[in-house]
mmCIF file of the N, C-alpha and C atoms, coordinates in Angstrom:
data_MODEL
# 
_entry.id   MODEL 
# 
loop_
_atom_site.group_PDB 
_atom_site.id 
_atom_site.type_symbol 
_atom_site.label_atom_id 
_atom_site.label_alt_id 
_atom_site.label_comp_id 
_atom_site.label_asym_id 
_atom_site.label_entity_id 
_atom_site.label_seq_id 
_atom_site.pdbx_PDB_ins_code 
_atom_site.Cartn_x 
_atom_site.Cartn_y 
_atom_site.Cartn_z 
_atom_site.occupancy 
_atom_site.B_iso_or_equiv 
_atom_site.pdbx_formal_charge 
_atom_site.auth_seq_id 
_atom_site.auth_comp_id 
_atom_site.auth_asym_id 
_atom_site.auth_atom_id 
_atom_site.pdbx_PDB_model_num 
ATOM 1   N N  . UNK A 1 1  ? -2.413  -16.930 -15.442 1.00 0.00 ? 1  UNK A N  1 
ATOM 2   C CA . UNK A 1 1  ? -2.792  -17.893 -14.431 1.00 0.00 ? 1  UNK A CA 1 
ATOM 3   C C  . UNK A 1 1  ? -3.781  -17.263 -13.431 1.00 0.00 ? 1  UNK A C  1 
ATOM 4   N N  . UNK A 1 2  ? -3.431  -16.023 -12.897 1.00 0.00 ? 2  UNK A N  1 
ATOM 5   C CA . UNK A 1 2  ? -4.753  -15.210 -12.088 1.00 0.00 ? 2  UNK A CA 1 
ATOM 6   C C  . UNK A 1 2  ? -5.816  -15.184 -12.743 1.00 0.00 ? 2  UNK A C  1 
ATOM 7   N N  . UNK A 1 3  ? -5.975  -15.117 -14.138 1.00 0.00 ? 3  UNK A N  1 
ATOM 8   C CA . UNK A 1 3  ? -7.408  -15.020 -14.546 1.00 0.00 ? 3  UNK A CA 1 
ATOM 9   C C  . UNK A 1 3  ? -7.730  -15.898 -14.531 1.00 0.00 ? 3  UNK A C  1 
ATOM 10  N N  . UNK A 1 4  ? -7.478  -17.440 -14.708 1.00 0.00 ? 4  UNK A N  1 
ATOM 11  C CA . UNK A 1 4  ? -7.618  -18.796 -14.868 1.00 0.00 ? 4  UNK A CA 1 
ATOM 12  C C  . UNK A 1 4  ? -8.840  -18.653 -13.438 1.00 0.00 ? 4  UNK A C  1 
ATOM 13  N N  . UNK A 1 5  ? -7.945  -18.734 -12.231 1.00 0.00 ? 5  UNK A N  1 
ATOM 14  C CA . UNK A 1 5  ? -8.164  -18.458 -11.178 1.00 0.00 ? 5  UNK A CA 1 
ATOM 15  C C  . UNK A 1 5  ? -9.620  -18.080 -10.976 1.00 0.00 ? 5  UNK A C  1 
ATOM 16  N N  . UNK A 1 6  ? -9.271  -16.623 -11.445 1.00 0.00 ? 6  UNK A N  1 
ATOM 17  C CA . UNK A 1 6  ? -10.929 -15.764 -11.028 1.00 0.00 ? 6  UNK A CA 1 
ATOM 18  C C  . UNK A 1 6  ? -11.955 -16.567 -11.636 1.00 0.00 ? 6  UNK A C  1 
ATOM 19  N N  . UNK A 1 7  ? -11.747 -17.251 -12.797 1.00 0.00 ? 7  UNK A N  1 
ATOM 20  C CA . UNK A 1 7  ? -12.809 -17.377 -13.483 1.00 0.00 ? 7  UNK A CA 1 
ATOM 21  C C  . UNK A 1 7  ? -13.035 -18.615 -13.133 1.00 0.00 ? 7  UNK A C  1 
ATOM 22  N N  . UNK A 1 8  ? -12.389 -19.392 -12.280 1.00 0.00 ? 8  UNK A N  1 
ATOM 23  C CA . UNK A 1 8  ? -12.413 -20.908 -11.539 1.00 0.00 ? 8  UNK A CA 1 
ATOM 24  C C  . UNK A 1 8  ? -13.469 -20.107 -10.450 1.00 0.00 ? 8  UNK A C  1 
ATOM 25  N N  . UNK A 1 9  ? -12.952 -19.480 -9.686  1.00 0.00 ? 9  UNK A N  1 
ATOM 26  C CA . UNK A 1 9  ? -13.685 -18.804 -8.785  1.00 0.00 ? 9  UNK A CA 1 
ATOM 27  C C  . UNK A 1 9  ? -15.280 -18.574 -9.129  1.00 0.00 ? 9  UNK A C  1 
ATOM 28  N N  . UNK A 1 10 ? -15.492 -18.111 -10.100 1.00 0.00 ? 10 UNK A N  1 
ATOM 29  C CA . UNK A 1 10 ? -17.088 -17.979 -10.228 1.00 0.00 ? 10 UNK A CA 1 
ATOM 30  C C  . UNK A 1 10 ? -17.713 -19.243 -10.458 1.00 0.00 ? 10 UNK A C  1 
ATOM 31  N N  . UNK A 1 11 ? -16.805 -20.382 -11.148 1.00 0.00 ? 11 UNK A N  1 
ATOM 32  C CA . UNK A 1 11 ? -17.811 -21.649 -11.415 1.00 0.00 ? 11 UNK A CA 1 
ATOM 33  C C  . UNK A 1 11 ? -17.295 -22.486 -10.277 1.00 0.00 ? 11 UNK A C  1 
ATOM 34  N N  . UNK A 1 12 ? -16.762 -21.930 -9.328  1.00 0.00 ? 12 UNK A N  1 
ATOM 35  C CA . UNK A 1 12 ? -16.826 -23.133 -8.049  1.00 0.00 ? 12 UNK A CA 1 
ATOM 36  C C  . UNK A 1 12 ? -18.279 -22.475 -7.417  1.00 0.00 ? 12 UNK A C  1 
ATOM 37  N N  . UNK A 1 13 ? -17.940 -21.208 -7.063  1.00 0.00 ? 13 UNK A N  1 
ATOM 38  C CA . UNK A 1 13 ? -19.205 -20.384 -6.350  1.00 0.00 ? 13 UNK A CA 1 
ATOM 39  C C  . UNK A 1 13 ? -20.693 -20.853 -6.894  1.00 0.00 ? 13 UNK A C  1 
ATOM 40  N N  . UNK A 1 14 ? -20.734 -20.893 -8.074  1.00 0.00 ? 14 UNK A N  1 
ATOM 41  C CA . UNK A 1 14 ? -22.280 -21.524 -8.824  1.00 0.00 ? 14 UNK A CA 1 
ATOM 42  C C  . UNK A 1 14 ? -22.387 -22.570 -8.571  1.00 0.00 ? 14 UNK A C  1 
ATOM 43  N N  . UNK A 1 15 ? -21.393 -23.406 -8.325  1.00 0.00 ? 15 UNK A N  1 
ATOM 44  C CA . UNK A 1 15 ? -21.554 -24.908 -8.326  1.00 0.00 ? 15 UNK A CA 1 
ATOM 45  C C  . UNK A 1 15 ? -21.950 -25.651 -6.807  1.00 0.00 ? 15 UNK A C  1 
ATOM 46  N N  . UNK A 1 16 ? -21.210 -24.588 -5.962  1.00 0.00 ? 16 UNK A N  1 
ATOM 47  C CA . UNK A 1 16 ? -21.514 -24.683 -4.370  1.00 0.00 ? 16 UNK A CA 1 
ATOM 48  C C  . UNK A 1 16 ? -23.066 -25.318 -4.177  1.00 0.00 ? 16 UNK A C  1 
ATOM 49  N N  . UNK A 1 17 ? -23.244 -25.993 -3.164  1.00 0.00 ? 17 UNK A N  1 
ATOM 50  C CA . UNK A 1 17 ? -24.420 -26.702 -2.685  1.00 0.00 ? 17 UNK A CA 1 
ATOM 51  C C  . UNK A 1 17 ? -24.335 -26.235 -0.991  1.00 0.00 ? 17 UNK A C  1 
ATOM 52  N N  . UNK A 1 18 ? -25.536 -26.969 -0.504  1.00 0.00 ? 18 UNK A N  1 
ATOM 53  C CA . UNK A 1 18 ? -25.143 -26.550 1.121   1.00 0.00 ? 18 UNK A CA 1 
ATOM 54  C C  . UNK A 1 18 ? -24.233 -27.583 1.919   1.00 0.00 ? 18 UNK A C  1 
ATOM 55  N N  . UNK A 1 19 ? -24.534 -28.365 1.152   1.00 0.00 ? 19 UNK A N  1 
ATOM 56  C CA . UNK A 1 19 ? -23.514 -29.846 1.707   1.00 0.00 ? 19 UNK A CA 1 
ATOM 57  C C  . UNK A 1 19 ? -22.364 -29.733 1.634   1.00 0.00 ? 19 UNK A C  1 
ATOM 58  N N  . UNK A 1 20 ? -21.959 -29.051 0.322   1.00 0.00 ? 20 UNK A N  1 
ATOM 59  C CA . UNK A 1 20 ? -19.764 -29.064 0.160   1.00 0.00 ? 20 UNK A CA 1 
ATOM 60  C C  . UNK A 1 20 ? -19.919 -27.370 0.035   1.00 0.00 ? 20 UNK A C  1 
ATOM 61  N N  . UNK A 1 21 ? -20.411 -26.586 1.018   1.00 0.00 ? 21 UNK A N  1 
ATOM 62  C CA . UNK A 1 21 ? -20.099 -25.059 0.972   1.00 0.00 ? 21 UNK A CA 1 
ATOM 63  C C  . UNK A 1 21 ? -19.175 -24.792 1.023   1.00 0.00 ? 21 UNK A C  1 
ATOM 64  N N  . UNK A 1 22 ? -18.607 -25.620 2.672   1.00 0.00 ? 22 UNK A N  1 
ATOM 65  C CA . UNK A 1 22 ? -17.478 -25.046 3.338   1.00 0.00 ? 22 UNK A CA 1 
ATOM 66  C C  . UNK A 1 22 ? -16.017 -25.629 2.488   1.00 0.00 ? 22 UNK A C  1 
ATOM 67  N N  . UNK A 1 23 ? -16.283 -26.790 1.660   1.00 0.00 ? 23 UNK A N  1 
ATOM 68  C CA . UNK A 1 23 ? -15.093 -26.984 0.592   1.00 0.00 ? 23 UNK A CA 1 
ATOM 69  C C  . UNK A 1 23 ? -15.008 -25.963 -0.162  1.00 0.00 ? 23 UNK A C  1 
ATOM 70  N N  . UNK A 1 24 ? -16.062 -25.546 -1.083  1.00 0.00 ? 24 UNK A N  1 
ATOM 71  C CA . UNK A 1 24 ? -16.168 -24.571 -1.678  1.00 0.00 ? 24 UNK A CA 1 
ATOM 72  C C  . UNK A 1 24 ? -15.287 -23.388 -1.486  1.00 0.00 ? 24 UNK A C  1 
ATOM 73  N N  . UNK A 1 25 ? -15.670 -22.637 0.075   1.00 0.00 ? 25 UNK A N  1 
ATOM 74  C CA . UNK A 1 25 ? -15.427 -21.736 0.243   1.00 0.00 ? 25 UNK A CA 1 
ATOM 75  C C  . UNK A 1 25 ? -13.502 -21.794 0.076   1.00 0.00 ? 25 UNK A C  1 
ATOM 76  N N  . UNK A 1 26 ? -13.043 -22.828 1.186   1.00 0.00 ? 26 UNK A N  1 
ATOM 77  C CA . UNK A 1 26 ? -11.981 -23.060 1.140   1.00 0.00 ? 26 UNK A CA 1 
ATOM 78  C C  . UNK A 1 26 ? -10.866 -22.941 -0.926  1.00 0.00 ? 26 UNK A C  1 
ATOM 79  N N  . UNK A 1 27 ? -11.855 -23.635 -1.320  1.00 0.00 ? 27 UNK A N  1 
ATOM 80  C CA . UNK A 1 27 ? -11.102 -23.769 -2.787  1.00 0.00 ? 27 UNK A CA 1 
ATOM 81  C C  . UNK A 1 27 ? -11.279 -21.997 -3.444  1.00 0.00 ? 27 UNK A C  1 
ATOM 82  N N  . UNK A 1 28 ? -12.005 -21.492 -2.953  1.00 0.00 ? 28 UNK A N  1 
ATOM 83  C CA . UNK A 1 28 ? -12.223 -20.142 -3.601  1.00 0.00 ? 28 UNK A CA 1 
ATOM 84  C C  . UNK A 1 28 ? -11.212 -18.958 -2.974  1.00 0.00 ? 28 UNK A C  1 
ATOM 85  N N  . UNK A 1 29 ? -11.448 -19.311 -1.594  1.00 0.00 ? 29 UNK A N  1 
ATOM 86  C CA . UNK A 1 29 ? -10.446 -18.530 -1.062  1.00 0.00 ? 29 UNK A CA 1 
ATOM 87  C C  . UNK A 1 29 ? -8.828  -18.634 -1.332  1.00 0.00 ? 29 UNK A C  1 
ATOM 88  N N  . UNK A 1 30 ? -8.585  -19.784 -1.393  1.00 0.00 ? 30 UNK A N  1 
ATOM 89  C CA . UNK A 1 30 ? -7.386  -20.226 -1.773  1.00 0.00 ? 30 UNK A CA 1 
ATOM 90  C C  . UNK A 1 30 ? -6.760  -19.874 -3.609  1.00 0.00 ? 30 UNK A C  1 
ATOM 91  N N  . UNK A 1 31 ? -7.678  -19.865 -4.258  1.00 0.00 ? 31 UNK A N  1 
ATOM 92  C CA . UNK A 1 31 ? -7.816  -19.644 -5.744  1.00 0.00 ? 31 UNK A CA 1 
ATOM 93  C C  . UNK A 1 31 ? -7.554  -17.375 -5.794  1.00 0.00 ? 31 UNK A C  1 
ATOM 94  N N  . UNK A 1 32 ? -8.535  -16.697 -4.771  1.00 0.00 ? 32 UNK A N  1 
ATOM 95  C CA . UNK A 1 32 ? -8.637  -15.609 -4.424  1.00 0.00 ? 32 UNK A CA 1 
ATOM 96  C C  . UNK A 1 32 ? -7.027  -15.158 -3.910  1.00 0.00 ? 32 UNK A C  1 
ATOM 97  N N  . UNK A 1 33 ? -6.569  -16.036 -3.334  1.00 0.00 ? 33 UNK A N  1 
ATOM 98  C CA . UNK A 1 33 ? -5.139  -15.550 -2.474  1.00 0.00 ? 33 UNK A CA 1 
ATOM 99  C C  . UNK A 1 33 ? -4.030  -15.468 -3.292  1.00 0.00 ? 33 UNK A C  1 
ATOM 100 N N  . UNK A 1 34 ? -4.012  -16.983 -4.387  1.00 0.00 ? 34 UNK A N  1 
ATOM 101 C CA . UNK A 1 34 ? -2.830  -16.778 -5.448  1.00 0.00 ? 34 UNK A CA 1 
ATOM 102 C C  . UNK A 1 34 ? -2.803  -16.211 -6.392  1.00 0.00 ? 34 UNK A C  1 
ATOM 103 N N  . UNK A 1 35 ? -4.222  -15.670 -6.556  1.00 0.00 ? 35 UNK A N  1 
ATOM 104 C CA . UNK A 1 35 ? -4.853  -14.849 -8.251  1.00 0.00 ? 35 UNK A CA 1 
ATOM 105 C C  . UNK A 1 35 ? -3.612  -13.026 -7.156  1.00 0.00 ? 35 UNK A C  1 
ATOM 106 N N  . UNK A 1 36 ? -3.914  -12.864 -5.680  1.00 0.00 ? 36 UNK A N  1 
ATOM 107 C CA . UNK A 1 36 ? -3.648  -11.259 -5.571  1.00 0.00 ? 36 UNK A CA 1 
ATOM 108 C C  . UNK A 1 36 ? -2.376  -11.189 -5.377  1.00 0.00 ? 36 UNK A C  1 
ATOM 109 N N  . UNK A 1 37 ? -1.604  -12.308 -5.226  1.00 0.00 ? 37 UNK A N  1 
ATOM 110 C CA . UNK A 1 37 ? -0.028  -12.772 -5.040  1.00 0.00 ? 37 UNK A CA 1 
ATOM 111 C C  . UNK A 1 37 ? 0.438   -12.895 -6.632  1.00 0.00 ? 37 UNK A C  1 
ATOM 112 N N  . UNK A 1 38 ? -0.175  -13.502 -7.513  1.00 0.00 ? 38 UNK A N  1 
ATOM 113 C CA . UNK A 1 38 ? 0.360   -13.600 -8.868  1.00 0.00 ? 38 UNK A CA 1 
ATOM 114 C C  . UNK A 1 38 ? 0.055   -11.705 -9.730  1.00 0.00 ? 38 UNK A C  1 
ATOM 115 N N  . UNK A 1 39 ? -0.868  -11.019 -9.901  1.00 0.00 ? 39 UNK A N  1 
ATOM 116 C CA . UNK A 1 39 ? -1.744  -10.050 -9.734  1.00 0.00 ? 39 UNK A CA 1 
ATOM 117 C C  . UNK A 1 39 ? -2.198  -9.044  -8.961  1.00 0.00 ? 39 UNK A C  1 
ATOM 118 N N  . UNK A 1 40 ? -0.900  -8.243  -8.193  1.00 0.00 ? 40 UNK A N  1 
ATOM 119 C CA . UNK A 1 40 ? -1.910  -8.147  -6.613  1.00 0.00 ? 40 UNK A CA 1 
ATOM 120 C C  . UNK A 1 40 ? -2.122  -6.461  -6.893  1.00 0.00 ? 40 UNK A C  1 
ATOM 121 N N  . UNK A 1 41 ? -1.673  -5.435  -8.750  1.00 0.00 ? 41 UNK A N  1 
ATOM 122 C CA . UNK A 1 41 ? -2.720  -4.418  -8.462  1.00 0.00 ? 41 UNK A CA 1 
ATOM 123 C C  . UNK A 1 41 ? -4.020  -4.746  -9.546  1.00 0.00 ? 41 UNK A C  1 
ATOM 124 N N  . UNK A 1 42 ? -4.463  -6.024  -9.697  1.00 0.00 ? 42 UNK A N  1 
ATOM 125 C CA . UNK A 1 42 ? -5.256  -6.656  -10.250 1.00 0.00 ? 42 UNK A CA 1 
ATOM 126 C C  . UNK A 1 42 ? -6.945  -6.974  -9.179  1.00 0.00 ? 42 UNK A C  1 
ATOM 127 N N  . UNK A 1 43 ? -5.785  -8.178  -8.439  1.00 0.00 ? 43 UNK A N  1 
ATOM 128 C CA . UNK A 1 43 ? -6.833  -8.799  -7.543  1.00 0.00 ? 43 UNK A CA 1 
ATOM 129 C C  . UNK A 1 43 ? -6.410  -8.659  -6.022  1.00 0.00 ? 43 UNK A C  1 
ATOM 130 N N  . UNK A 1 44 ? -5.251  -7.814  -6.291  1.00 0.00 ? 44 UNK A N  1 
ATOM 131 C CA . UNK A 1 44 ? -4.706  -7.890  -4.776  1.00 0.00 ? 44 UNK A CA 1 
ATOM 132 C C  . UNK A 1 44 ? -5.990  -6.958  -3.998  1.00 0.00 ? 44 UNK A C  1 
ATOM 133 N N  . UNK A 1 45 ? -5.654  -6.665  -2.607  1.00 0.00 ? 45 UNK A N  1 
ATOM 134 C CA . UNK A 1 45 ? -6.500  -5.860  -1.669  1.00 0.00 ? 45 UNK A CA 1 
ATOM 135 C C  . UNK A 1 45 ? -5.906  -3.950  -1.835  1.00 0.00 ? 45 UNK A C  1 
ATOM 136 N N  . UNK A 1 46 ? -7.208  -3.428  -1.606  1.00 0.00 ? 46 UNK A N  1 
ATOM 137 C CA . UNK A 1 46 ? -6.530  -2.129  -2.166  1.00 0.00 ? 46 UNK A CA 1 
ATOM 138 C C  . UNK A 1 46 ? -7.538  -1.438  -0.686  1.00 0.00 ? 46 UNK A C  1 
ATOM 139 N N  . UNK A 1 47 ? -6.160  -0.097  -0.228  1.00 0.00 ? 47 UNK A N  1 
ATOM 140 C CA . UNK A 1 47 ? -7.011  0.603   0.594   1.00 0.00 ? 47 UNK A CA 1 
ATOM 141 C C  . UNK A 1 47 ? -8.117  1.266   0.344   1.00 0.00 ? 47 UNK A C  1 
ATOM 142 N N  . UNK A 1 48 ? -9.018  1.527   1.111   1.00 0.00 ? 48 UNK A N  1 
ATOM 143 C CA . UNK A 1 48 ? -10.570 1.760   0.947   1.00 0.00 ? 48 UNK A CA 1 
ATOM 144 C C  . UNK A 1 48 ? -9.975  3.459   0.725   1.00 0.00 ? 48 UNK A C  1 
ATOM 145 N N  . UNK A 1 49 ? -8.983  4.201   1.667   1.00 0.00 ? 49 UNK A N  1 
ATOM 146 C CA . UNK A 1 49 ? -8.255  5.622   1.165   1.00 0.00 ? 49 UNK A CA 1 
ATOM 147 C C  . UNK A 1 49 ? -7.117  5.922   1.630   1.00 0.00 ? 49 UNK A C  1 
ATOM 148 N N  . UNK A 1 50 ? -6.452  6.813   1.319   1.00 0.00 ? 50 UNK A N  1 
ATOM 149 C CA . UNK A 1 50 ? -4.971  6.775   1.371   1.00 0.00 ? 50 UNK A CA 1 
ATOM 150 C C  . UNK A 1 50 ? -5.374  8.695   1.948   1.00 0.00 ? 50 UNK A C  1 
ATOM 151 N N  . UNK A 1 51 ? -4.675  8.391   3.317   1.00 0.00 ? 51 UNK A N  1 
ATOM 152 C CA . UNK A 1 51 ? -4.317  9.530   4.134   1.00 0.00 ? 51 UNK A CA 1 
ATOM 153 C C  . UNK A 1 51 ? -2.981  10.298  3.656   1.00 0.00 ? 51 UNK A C  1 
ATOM 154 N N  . UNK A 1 52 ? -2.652  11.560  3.740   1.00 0.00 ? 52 UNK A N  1 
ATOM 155 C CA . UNK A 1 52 ? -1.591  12.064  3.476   1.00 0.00 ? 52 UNK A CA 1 
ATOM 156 C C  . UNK A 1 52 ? -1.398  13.168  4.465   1.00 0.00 ? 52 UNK A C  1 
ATOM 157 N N  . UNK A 1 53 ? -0.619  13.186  5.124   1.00 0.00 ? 53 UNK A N  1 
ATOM 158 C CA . UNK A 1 53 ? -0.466  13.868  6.380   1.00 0.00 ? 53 UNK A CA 1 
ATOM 159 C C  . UNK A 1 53 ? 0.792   15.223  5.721   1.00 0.00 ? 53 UNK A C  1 
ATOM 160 N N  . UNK A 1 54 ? 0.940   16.159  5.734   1.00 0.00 ? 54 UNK A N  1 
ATOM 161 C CA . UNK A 1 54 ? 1.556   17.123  5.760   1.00 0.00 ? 54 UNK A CA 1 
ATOM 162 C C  . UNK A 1 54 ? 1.584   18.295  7.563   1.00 0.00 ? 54 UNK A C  1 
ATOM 163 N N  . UNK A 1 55 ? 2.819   18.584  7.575   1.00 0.00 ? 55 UNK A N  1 
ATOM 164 C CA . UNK A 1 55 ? 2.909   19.443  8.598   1.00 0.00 ? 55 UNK A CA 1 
ATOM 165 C C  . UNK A 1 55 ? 3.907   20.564  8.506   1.00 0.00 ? 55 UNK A C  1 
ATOM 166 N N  . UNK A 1 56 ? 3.743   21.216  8.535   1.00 0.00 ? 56 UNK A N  1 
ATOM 167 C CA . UNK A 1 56 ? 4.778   22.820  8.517   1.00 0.00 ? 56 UNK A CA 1 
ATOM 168 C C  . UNK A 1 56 ? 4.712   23.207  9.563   1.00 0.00 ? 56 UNK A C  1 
ATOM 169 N N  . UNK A 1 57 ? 6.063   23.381  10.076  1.00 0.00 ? 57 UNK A N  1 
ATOM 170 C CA . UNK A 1 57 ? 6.676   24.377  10.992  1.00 0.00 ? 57 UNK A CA 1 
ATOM 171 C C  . UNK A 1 57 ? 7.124   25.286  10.798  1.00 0.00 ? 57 UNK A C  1 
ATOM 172 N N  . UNK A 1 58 ? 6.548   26.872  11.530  1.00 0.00 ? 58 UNK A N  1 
ATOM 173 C CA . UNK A 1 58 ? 7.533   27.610  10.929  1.00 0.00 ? 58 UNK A CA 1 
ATOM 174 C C  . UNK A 1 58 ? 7.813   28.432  12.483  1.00 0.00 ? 58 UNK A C  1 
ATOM 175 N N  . UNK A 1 59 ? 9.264   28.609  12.863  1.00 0.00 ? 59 UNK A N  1 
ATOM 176 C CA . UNK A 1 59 ? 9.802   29.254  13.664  1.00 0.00 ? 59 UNK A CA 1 
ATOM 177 C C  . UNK A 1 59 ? 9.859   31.068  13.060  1.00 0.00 ? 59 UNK A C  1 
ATOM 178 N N  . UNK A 1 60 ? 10.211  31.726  14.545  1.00 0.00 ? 60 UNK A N  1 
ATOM 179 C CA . UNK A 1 60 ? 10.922  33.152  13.783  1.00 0.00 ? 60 UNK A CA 1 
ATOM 180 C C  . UNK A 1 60 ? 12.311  33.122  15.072  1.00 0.00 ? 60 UNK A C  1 
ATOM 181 N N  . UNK A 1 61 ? 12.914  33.183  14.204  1.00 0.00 ? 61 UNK A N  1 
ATOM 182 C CA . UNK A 1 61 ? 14.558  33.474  15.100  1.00 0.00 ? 61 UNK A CA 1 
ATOM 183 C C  . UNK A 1 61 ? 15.178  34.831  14.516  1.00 0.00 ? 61 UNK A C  1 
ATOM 184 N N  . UNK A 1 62 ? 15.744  35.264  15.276  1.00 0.00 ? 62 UNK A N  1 
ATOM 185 C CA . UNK A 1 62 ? 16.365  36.715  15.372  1.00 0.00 ? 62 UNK A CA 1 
ATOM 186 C C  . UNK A 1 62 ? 17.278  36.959  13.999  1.00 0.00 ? 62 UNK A C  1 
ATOM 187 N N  . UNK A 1 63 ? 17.645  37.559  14.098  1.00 0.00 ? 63 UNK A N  1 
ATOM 188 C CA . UNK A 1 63 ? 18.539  37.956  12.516  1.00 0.00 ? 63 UNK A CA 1 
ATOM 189 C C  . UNK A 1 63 ? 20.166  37.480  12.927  1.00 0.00 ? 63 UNK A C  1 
ATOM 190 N N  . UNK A 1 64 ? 20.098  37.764  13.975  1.00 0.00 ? 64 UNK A N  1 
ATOM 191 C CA . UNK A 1 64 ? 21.776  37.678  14.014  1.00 0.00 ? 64 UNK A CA 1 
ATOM 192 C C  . UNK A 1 64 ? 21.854  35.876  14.541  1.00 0.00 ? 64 UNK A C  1 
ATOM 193 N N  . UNK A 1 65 ? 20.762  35.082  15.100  1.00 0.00 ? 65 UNK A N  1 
ATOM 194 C CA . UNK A 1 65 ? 20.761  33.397  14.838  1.00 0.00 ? 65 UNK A CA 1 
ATOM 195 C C  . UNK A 1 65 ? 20.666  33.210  13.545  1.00 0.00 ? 65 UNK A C  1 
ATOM 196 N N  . UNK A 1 66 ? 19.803  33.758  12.853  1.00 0.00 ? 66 UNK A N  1 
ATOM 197 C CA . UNK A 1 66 ? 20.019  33.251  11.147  1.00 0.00 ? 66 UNK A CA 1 
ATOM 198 C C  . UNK A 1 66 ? 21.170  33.921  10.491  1.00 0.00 ? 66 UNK A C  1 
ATOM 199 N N  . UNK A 1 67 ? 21.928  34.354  10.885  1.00 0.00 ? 67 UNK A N  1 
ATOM 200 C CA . UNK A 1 67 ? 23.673  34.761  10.062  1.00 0.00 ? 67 UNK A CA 1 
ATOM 201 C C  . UNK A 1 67 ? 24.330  33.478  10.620  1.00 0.00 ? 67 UNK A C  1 
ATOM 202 N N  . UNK A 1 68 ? 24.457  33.490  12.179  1.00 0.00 ? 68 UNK A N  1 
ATOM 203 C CA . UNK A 1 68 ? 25.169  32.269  12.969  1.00 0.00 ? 68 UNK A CA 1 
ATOM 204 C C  . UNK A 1 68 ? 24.502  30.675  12.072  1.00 0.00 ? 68 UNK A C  1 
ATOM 205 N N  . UNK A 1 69 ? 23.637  30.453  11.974  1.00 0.00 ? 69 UNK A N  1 
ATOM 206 C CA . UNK A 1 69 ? 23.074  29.821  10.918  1.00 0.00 ? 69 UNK A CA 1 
ATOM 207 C C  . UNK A 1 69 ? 23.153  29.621  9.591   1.00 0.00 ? 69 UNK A C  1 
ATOM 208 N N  . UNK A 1 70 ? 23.456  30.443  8.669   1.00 0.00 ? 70 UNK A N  1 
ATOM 209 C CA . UNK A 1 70 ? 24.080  30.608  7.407   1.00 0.00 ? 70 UNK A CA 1 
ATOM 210 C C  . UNK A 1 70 ? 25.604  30.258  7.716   1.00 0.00 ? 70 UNK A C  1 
ATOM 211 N N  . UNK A 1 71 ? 26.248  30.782  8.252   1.00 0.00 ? 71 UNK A N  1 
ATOM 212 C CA . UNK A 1 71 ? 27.380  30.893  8.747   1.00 0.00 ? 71 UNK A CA 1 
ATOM 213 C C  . UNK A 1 71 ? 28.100  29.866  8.855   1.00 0.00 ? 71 UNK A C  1 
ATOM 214 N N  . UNK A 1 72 ? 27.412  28.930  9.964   1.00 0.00 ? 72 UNK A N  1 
ATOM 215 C CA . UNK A 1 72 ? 27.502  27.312  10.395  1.00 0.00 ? 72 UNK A CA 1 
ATOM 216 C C  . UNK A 1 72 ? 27.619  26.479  8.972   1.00 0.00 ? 72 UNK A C  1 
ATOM 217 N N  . UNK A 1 73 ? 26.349  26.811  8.264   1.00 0.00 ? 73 UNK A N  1 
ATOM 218 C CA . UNK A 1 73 ? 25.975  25.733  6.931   1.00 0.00 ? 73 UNK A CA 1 
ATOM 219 C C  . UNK A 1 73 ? 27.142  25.947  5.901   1.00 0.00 ? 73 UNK A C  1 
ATOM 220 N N  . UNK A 1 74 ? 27.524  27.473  5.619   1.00 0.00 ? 74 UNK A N  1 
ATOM 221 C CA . UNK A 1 74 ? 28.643  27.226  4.602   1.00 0.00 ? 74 UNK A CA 1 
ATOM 222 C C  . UNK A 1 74 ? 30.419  26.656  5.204   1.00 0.00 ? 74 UNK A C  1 
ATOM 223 N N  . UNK A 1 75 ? 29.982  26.465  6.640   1.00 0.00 ? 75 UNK A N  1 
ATOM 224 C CA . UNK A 1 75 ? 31.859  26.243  7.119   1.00 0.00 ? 75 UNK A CA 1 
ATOM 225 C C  . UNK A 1 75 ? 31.260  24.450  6.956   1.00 0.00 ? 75 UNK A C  1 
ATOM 226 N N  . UNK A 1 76 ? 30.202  23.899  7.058   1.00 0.00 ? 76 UNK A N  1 
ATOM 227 C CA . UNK A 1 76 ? 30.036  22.795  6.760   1.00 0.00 ? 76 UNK A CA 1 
ATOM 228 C C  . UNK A 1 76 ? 30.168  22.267  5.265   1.00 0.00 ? 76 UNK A C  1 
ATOM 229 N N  . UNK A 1 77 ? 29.659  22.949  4.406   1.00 0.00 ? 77 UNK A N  1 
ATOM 230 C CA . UNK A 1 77 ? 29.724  22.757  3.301   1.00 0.00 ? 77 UNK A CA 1 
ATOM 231 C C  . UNK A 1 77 ? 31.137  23.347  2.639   1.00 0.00 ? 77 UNK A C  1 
ATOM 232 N N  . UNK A 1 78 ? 31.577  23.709  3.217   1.00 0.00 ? 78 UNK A N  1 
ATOM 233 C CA . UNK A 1 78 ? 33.319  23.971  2.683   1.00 0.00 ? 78 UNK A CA 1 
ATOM 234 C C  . UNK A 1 78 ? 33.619  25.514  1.740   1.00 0.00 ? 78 UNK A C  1 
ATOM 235 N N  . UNK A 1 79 ? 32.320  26.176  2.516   1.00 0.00 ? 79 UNK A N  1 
ATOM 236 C CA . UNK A 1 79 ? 32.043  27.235  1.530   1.00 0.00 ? 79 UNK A CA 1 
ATOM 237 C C  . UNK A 1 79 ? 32.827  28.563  2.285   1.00 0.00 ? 79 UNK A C  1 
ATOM 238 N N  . UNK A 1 80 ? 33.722  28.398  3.013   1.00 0.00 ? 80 UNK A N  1 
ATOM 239 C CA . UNK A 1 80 ? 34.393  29.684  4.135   1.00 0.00 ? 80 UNK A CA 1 
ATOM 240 C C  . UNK A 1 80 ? 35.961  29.581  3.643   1.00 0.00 ? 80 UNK A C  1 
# 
């Protein structure tokens, strides 16, 4: 049915005059909206780019906070 659509889409667009444009436009857009809803990684809208953000932290803590730290994690985990 989306391809039906698209390809309605090009022979409304050819057929357009200046007199029934703004019908036109309306029937195309509307034809455009259910083709990316029926279809949408077809005809749907796709980002122009896809950001990917990464961030690392890295602390330094003393030796005897990272035992108290180990320490903590295995009485949590049931490991003491």
């Amino acid at each position: 049915m989306a391809d039906k659509f698209a390809d309605e889409i090009v022979e409304l667009a050819d057929s357009a005059t200046p007199r029934d444009a703004h019908v036109i436009r309306l029937r195309v857009d509307s034809r455009k909206w259910v083709a990316s809803k029926l279809l949408p990684k077809v005809y749907g809208d796709r980002p122009n780019e896809i950001t990917v953000n990464t961030q690392v932290n890295i602390c330094q803590i003393s030796e005897a906070d990272r035992q108290a730290l180990i320490a903590k994690r295995k009485e949590l985990l049931g490991f003491t």
